[in-house]
Structures are given as C-alpha cells and as structure tokens.
N, C-alpha and C positions, 0 to 999 in steps of 0.2 A: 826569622824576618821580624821587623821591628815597624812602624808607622810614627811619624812626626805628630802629635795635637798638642792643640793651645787650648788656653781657656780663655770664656768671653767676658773680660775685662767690662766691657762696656756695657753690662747688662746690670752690673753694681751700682748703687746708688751711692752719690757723696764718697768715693773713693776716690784716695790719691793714686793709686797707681793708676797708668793708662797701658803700656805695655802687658802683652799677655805671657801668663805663663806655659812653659812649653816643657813639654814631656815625652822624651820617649820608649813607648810600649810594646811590649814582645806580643805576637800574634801568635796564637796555638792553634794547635789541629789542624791537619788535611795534608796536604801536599805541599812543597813548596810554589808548583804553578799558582795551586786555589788560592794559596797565601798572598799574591801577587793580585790575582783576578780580584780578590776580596777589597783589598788595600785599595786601588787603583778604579773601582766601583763605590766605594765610601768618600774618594778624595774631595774633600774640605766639605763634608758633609757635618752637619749637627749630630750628635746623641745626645739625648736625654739618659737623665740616671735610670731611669725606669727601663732601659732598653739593656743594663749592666748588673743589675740588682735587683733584687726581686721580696717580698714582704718574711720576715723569719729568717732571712738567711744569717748567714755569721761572718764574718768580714774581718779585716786588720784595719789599723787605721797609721799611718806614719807622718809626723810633723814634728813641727821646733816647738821643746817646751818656752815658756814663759821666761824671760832670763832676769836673772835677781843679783845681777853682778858680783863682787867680789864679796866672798863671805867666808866665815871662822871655820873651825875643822866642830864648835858644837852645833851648829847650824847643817854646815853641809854634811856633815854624816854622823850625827847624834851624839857622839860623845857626850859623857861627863863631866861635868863642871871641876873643879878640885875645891880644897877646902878653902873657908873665907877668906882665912890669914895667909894664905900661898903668896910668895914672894913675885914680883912683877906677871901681875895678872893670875885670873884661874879659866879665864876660860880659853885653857889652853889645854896642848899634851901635854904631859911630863915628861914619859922618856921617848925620844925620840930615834933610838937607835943605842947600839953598843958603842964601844969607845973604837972597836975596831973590827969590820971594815968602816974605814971614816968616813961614813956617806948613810946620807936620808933616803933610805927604802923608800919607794913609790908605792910600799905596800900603808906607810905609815899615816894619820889622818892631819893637815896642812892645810892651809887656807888653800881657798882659789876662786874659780868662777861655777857659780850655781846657778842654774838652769841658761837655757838657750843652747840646747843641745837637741841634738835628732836623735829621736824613741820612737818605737813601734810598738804599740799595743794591739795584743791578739785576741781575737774570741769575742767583738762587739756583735751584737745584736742588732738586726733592723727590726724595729715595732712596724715603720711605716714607710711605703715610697710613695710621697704624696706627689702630685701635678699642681704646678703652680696655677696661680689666676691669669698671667699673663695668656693660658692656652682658652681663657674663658671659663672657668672653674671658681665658685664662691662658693664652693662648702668642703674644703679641705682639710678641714681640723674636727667636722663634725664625726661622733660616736653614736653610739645606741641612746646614752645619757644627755643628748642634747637636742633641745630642743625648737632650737631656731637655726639657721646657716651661720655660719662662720667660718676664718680663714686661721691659717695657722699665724700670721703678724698677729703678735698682741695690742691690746691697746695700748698708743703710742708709738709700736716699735719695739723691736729687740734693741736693749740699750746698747749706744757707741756702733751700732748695725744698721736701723734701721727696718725697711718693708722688705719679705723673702715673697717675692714676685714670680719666682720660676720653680722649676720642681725642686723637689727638698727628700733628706733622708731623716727617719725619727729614729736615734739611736740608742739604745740603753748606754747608761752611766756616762763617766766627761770624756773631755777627748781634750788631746794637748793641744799649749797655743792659746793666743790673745784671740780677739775679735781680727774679724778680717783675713785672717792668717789662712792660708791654701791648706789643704788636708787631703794627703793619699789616702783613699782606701782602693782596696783590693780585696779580691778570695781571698779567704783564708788561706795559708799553705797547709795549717796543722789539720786533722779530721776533726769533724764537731763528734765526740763522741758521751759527752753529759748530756744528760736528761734535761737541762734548759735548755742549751743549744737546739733540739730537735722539736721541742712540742710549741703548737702553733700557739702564740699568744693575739687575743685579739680585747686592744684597745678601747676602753670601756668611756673614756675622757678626758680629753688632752684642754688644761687651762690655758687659757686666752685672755685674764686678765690684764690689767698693766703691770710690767715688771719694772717701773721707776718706783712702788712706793707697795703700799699692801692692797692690790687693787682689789673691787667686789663683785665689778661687772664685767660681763665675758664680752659683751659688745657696744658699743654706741646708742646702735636701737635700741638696745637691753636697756642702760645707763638713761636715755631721755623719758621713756614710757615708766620707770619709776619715778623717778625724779619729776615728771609733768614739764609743761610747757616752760615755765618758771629760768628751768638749768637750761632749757632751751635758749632760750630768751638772751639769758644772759651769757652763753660760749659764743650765739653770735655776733652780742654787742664788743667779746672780747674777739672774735677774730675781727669784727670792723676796727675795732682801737688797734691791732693788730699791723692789719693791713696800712694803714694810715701812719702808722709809726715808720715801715718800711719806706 
C-alpha cells in the first residue's frame, strides 16, 4: 500500500514555486487492513520531521546534483591533459577507439552534460531534529556552549534562502542540489554497522553567525550590547532611510 503527500509550498518564504510537490510512499508493517485504517486516519494530516526521524539516526538523502552543462571528457571525468604541442587541442582523448569495430565505445571519455543528474547518498548522519519557532521555540540552535538563546537562521539569513521557521534536520557533511531544491531523505536501506554510525554524538555549538561575509556575532542582542547604543542608533536610522526609500 502506498499514500499520496505533498509538501507545504507555502510555508517557504520568497519562493517561486507555488504548486506542491507530491510523492508517493510505500507504508510498512501490519496488515493490509491496518495499512488502510492507518492511511485513511492520517488523511491530509501534517507530519512533522520529528515524527519520521529521530536525533543519531542515519538516513539516505536523494536529489539532483547542481548542473554545469555541457563540459570536456578533462573536466567530466579527469583525464589528462596531452602534450603542449598536440595537434588541434590537448585537452582531449587521443585514442578513441580501434580502427575496427568503427564505433565509439560508450566506455570511452567524451564530452557531455555534467551534473543535473539524480544521486543518492547513503550513510548521512542526523546531529539534530530541531522544532522550528513557528511552534513558539526561540532557542533552537542553543548547545552547552551557549550562552544566551538563539535560533538556528543566522544573522541575515541563509544566503539565496532566507528564515528556517519550521522544523529542520542538522545533517553531517553536503547534500546535493542548489538552494531551494526538494531533498528525499529516507531510512537507510543499508545497516549502520561503523562505529560513527552508532555512537551518540552530542552537539557542543552550532554557529549563527552571518554567512554573507566573516561574521563575529551569533545574535543581534549580542551584536548591539557590544557595539553600545552608537550601532544602535545608527541600524535604526538606516532602516528609517530604508523604509522611506521603499
């Protein structure tokens, strides 16, 4: 048995898209009555990730890489340059094939299109399932190391993103894909069977400064109460110039 869900579009800020995206999920365990009774008891109800995930667990993640359009056989799969003096260009193959069978192996390296492809990376790590603010939550980003409240939005904004307002996932290492770009994750299929996979890590300090430039302050109130009334003063005479401009 399978269930229809969308995602809620409209909960993003400054996004173009308005339609939602729609998926659909295979239901495990029990019977197929329960499977029905389950479905059919949830219909067009919200989950939260915090209801699908849990802190340490290990996950897959599947999306479209970044796409870099049309590119050379050294770029897309490392080859070698050839020598300076090489006769119309070097950065190319040499040989491309025998003289017979008269045909280019698709084993051989060719220009083409680089990235914007669907990949699946396995074995990511959750540090954290945080609750967004929008549940009433302003200290989502705080650790042991910290010592005032804060939220996981940095100052500013995640660049090209924006305020993460609803709950969130803290994931070891990247994951494919631009800004904005939808992201499966899932169980893992494969077993965690490494020694990182299994032992609880707990998060000691997650930075919140500005990520548009080298920021120093993890918050606002942090940022005015050095700085004195002064920076004050003067951020609100730029939002009044601000405002006025608009």
């Amino acid at each position: 048995m399978r269930v229809l869900c969308s995602t809620e579009v409209q909960k993003l800020s400054n996004f173009r898209q308005k339609k939602s995206h729609v998926m659909e999920i295979q239901v495990n365990g029990g019977s197929i009555a329960d499977k029905v009774q389950w479905g059919h008891s949830h219909l067009e109800q919200e989950f939260k990730v915090g209801d699908v995930f849990e802190n340490n667990e290990i996950i897959d993640t599947v999306g479209i890489t970044r796409g870099k359009g049309t590119v050379g056989p050294i770029k897309r799969f490392g080859c070698s340059r050839l020598n300076r003096k090489t006769h119309r260009g070097l950065r190319k193959v040499a040989c491309i094939g025998a003289w017979h069978p008269s045909a280019v192996k698709w084993t051989v390296a060719r220009r083409g299109q680089q990235g914007y492809h669907s990949r699946t990376e396995i074995h990511k790590k959750i540090y954290r399932v945080g609750v967004g603010q929008n549940r009433g939550v302003s200290n989502n980003a705080m650790c042991d190391a910290d010592a005032i409240e804060k939220n996981i939005t940095p100052m500013g904004g995640f660049p090209h993103y924006g305020e993460v307002r609803d709950d969130f996932l803290l994931i070891k290492g990247g994951v494919m894909g631009s800004r904005k770009r939808p992201i499966v994750i899932r169980k893992t299929l494969f077993p965690a069977t490494r020694s990182w996979m299994t032992e609880q890590v707990d998060v000691k300090f997650i930075d919140t400064a500005s990520k548009h430039g080298h920021g120093r302050y993890q918050t606002d109130a942090e940022k005015d109460k050095f700085l004195g009334k002064l920076a004050s003063k003067m951020k609100i005479a730029d939002r009044a110039a601000e405002k006025a401009r608009n």
